[in-house]
Each structure stands twice: as C-alpha cells, then as structure tokens.
N, C-alpha and C positions, 0 to 999 in steps of 0.2 A: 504494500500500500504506500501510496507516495502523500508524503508529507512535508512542506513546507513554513516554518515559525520564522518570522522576524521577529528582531527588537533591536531598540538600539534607538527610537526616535525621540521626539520630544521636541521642548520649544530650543532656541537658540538665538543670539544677538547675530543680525549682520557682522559679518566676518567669522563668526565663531568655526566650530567646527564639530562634525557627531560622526560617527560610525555603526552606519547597520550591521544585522547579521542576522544569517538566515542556518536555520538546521535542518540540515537535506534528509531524508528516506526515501528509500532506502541507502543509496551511497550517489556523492555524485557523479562517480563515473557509469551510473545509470544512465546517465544522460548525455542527448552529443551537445549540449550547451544549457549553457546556465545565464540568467542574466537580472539586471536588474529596473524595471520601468516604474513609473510613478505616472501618475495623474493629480495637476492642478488644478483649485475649483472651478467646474465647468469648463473644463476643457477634456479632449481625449488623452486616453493612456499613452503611453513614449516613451521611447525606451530609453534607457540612462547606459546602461553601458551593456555588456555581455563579453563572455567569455567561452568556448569551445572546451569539448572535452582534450583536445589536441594543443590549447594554453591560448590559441587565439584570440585578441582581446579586440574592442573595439569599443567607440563611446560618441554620446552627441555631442557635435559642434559645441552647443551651451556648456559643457561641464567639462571637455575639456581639458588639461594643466589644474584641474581644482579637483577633480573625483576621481578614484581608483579604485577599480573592482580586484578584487585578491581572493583564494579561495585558500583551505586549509583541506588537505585530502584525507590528513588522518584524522580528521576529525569529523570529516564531513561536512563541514561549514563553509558560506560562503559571504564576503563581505562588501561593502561599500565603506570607503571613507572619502567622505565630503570635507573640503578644505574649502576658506572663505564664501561660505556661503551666503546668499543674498538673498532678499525679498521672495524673487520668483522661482525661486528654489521650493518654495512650500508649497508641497503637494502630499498626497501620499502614497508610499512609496513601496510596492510590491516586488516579490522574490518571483521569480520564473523560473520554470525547469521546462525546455525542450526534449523530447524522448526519445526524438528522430529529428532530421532533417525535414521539414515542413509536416512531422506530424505532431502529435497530442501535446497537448501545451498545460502545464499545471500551475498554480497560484497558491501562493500565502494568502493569509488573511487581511497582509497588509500594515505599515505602520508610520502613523500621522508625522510630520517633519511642519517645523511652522516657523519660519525664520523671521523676526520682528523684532523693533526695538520697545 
C-alpha cells in the first residue's frame, strides 16, 4: 500500500527558510520518480521540483537557486528545502510519487506553507 506523510510546514517570515519531508511506502525506489508540487490559493497544482529514481532532478523557473529536493534512500524519505522564501511561495505543498512513466500518480495529504510578515 503506498503511502505518503508530509511535515515540515508552517508559517515563516519573508526570507526565512522551512524544510519538508515526506515518508514514502513502500520504498522509494518503488517508484520511477518522486516529486514535489504545491498549489497557491486559487490557482492550479505545479510542480516545484522532482527527482527520478535514476537521481535526475529538475525544478521550476520560480524556485530555482532557492529550493532543493534531496531524498534519503535509507530511510525512505524524501525532502524539500526552501531557502528565502517569499510571499508567493505560500501554497500548499504536496509529496508525489510516480509508479511508472506516465502512469499512476499518488499524493500526501498535503502540508500548509504561509510565508508572511
């Protein structure tokens, strides 16, 4: 059964900085990619970064030199660290597992990020 838990969000000032993490099941080399997307109020979901079972990483334009997806294999986890974050940063921000190559897509629950002064 595949299961997905974030934590790691919360409030934070402009500039500050947070680190997700997500707890894969079964293992994440279950999957050919892992990644991380969020959705801002009222707008669609988007992907923030993602990472290949093969280590290949990639990330949006907006984040950039500020966020870094990292994974930890023996443990199973998988991370985000957000560095100077801003305003429009806050969204919330969900864990993905890919199973396949354009197939079955799974989700966390989800965990709130709210960057304000």
């Amino acid at each position: 059964q595949v299961q997905l838990v974030e934590s790691g969000g919360g409030l934070v000032q402009p500039g500050g900085s947070l680190r997700l993490s997500c707890v894969v099941s079964p293992t994440i080399f279950s999957f050919y990619a892992m990644g991380w997307y969020r959705q801002p109020p009222g707008k669609q979901r988007e992907l923030v970064a993602r990472v290949t079972r093969g280590g290949i990483k990639n990330c949006a334009d907006s984040v950039k030199d500020r966020f870094t997806i990292s994974r930890d294999t023996t443990k199973n986890m998988l991370f985000l660290q957000m560095n100077s974050l801003k305003p429009e940063d806050t969204a919330v921000y969900y864990c993905n597992a890919e199973l396949s190559m354009g197939g079955n897509n799974y989700w966390g629950q989800g965990t709130q990020v709210t960057v304000s002064s």
